[in-house]
N, C-alpha and C positions, 0 to 999 in steps of 0.2 A: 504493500500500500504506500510506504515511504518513497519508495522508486517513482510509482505513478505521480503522484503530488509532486516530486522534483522537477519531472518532465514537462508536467503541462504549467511549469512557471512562465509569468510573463517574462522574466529575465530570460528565460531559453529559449520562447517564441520571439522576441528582440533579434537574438543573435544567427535563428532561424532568418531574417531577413534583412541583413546585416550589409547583403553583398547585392542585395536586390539594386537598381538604379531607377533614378527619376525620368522616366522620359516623357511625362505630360506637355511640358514647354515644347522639346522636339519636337510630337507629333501635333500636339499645333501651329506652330511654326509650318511646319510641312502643307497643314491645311492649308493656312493661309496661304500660303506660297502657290499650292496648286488652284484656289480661288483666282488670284490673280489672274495665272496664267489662263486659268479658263475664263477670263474673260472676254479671251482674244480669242484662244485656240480649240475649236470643235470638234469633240471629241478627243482620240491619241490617249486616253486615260494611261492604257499603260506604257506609253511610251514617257508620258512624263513622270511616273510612279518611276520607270529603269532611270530617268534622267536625274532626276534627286536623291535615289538609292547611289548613285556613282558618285554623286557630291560629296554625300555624307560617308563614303567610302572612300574619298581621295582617290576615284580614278577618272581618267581621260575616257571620251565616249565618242564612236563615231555612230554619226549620223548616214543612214543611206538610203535614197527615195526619190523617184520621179522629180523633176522641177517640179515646184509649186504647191510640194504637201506641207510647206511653214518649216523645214529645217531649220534655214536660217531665222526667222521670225520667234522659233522657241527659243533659242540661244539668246539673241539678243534682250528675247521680256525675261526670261533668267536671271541676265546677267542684271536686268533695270531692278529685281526685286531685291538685288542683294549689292551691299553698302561699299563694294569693291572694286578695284580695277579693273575696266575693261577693255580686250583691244582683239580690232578684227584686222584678220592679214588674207586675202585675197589673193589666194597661189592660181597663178599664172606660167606658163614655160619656160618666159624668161626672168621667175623669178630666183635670187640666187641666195644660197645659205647668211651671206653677209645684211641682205633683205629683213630676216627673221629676227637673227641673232644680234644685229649689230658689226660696227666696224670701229678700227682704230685709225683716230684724224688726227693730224701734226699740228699742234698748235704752234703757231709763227711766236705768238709773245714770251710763251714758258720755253720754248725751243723743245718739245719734247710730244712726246704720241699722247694721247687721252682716246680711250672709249666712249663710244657715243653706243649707250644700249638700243637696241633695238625693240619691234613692237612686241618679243615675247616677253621682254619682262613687266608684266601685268598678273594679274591673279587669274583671271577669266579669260582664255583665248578662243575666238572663233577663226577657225583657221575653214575658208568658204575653198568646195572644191579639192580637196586636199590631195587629190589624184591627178591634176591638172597641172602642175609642179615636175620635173625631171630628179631622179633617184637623190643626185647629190644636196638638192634642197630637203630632200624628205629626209635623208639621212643626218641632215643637221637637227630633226628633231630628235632622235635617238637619245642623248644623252639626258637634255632639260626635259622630256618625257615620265625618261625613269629615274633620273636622281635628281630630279627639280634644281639642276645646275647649270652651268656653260663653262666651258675650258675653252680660251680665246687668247693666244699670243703665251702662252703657258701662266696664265690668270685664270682662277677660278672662282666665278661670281654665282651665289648662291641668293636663289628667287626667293621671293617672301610669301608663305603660308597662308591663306588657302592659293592654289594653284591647280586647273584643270584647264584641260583643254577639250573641246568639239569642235573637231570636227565633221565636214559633210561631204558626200561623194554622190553621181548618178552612175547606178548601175548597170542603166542601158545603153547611155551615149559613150563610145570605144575611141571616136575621132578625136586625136589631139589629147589623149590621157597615157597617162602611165599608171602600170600595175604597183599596189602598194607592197612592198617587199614585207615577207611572212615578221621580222624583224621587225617592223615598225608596227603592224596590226597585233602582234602581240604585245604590244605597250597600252593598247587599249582594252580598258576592264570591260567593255559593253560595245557589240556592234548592235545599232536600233535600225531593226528595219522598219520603214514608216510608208504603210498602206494607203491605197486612197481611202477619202473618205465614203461613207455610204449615203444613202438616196435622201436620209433624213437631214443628215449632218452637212452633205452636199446645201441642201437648203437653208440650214442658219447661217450658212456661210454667207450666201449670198445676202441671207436677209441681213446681218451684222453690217456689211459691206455697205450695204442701200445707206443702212440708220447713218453710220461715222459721219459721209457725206465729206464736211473739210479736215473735218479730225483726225490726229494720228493713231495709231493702233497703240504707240506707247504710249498717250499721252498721260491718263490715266492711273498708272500702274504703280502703286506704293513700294517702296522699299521697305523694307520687315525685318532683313542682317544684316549686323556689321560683320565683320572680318573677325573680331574677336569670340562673337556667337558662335558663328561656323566652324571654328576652331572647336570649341565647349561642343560643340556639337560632334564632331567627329572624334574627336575623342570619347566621348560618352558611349556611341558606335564601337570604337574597339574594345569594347569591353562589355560587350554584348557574349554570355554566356553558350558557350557550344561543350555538351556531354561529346565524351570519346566515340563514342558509336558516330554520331553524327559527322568527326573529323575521317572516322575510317570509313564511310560512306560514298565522301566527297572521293577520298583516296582511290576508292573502287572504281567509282565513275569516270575518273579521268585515264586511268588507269586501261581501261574498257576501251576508250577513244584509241591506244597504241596499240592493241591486242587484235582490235575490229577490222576485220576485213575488206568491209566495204571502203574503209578510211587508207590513204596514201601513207597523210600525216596525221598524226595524234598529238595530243596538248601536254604542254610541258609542265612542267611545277609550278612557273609563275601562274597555270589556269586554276591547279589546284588552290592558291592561295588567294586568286582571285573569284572562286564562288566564295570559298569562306568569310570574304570582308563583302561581298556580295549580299549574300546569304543575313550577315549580321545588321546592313542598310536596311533590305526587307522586312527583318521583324523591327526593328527600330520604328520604322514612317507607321507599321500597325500595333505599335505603342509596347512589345515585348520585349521582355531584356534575356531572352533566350531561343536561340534558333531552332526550329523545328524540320524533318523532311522538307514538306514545302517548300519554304523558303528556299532549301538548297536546290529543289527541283527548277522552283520560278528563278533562279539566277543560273541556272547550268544551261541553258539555251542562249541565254544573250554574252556569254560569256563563251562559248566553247564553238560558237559560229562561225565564225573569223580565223579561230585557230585550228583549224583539221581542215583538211584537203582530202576531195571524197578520191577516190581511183578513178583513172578515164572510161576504165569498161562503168561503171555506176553512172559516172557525170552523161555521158550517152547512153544512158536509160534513164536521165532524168531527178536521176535521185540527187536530190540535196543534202547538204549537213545538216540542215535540223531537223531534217527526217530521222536522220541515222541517230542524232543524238537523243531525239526524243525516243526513238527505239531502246537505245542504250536503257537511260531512267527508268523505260518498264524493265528491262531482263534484270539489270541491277537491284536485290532485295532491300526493301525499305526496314530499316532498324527499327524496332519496335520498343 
C-alpha cells in the first residue's frame, strides 16, 4: 500500500512530465502564419504545411510546378510574414558563382581588396528557376547550402541564423536548362511538387483576382516572427521526442531505397537524418512533442523524391519515385 501512495504523488506525476515541451505559441504561430498565406494562396494546404515543417527544420526546399501555380508568390508572402532578410536571385545562364556569392573589389583609398557580399547573405533566399543556371553556379551553392558558410579568397564568412533557401524549377520546359546534379538536390530537405489547382479552387482564384482590382497580393500581409522567434522555435523542434523503434524505422526505410530494385540510386544518410528532423517539424505544427509513424510516413515522400533514381527499364514503364517509395512504406513494418 506504501509503494502505491508513493507512486501516485504529485511530486512523481511533476517529474513524469518534466521533459514534456510547450508548443502552444508554435503551433499558433504556425496558424497564423498559414492564415496569412491563405489569404492569397488557394488551396496547396499541404504544400504549405511541407513548407513550414522545413522552416522549423532548418532545411532548404525546392519548389517544382508548371508556371503559374504561385511558387514564387509563396516564397515571397513567407518571407513578408517573417521579420527577416530577404533576397531573391534570379539564375539565368549567364549567371556566374561570383553573382550569388559575392566578389572581392580593390579599394583605391585603403590600397587593399575588400568583399562586397553578395545576395546570398540574407536569411531567406528565393533562388527563381534554379535549373536555369550552368553547373559551376549551382555548385557555388554546395557549401552555404550545407554548412551555412562561404570560403572566398581563403576567408571564411559565416551566414546568420535563420537561413533557408527555395528554390523553384519547371519540370517540363528542357530548353535552355540544366540538370540539377544529385549533389546539390540532396542538400534539399523537401522537393514540393505543386499540382494544379482544381475546378473549385480554379474559381476563387479568379474571383480573388477580380476583388484586389489595384491592390497588391502583398499588400496586406502581417509579419508575426522575428528572427529571434524562429530560432526559439527550431530549437524547441529539435527536441521533439522520437522512441528507438521509431529511429530504426526510419533506418529500415531508407535503407529499403538501396536494396530496391526498381531504384538505380538509393538515399544516403543525410535522407535518413533528414525524415527524422522532418518527421519532428510534422508533429511540432500538430502541437506534439513526440513523433509518431505518420509523421515519419508524411515526410518520407517529400524527402526521398529527389534523392533515388528509378532504373531506365522502370523510368520507360512509367514508374516514378514516389510510387516506389510509397510502395516501400507499405512493405516496411510499422513499429507498434
Amino acid at each position: 500500500m506504501e509503494n502505491t501512495e508513493i507512486n501516485n504523488t504529485p511530486e512523481n506525476e511533476n517529474v513524469n512530465f518534466e521533459s514534456r515541451l510547450d508548443l502552444s505559441k508554435l503551433q499558433e504561430s504556425i496558424l497564423d502564419i498559414k492564415a496569412e498565406l491563405g489569404s492569397v494562396i488557394v488551396g496547396q494546404e499541404k504544400m504549405i504545411d511541407q513548407l513550414l515543417v522545413a522552416f522549423l527544420s532548418n532545411g532548404h526546399v525546392l519548389l517544382e510546378g508548371v508556371p503559374g501555380v504561385a511558387k514564387t508568390i509563396t516564397a515571397k508572402l513567407l518571407a513578408k510574414t517573417l521579420q527577416i532578410g530577404f533576397s531573391r536571385i534570379q539564375f539565368t545562364p549567364d549567371l556566374m558563382p561570383s553573382d550569388i556569392l559575392g566578389t572581392s573589389v580593390f579599394d583605391l583609398k585603403k590600397s587593399e581588396f575588400e568583399f562586397k557580399k553578395g545576395p546570398i547573405f540574407s536569411n531567406l533566399i528565393l533562388i527563381d528557376e534554379i535549373n536555369r543556371a550552368p553547373a559551376k553556379t549551382q555548385a557555388a551553392l554546395f557549401e552555404v547550402m550545407e554548412e551555412r558558410q562561404i570560403t572566398i579568397d581563403g576567408s571564411t564568412y559565416i551566414l546568420e541564423t535563420p537561413f533557408l533557401v527555395i528554390a523553384t524549377q519547371n519540370p517540363i520546359e528542357q530548353e535552355g536548362t540544366y540538370r540539377l546534379p544529385e549533389a546539390q538536390l540532396d542538400r534539399f530537405l523537401f522537393k514540393i511538387s505543386i499540382d494544379y489547382p482544381k475546378l473549385s479552387e480554379e474559381i476563387m482564384i479568379i474571383q480573388r483576382e477580380h476583388l484586389l482590382q489595384d491592390q497588391g497580393k502583398l499588400q496586406n500581409i502581417k509579419t508575426l516572427l522575428s528572427a529571434d522567434e524562429i530560432k526559439h522555435y527550431q530549437s524547441l523542434v529539435k527536441q521533439i521526442l522520437v522512441e528507438q523503434n521509431l529511429l530504426e524505422y526510419i533506418a529500415k526505410i531508407v535503407i529499403n531505397t538501396r536494396e530496391n530494385a526498381f531504384l538505380y540510386l538509393g538515399a544516403s544518410p543525410r535522407a535518413s537524418i533528414a525524415i527524422l528532423n522532418a518527421a519532428k517539424g510534422f508533429a511540432a505544427i500538430r502541437g506534439r512533442d513526440f513523433v509518431t509513424p505518420e509523421d515519419i510516413k508524411e515526410a518520407a515522400v517529400p524527402v526521398l523524391q529527389h534523392r533515388v533514381i528509378v532504373t531506365p527499364e522502370r523510368e520507360m514503364e512509367g514508374i516514378t519515385s514516389v510510387e516506389i517509395i510509397k510502395q516501400i512504406l507499405e512493405a516496411v513494418e510499422i513499429p507498434r
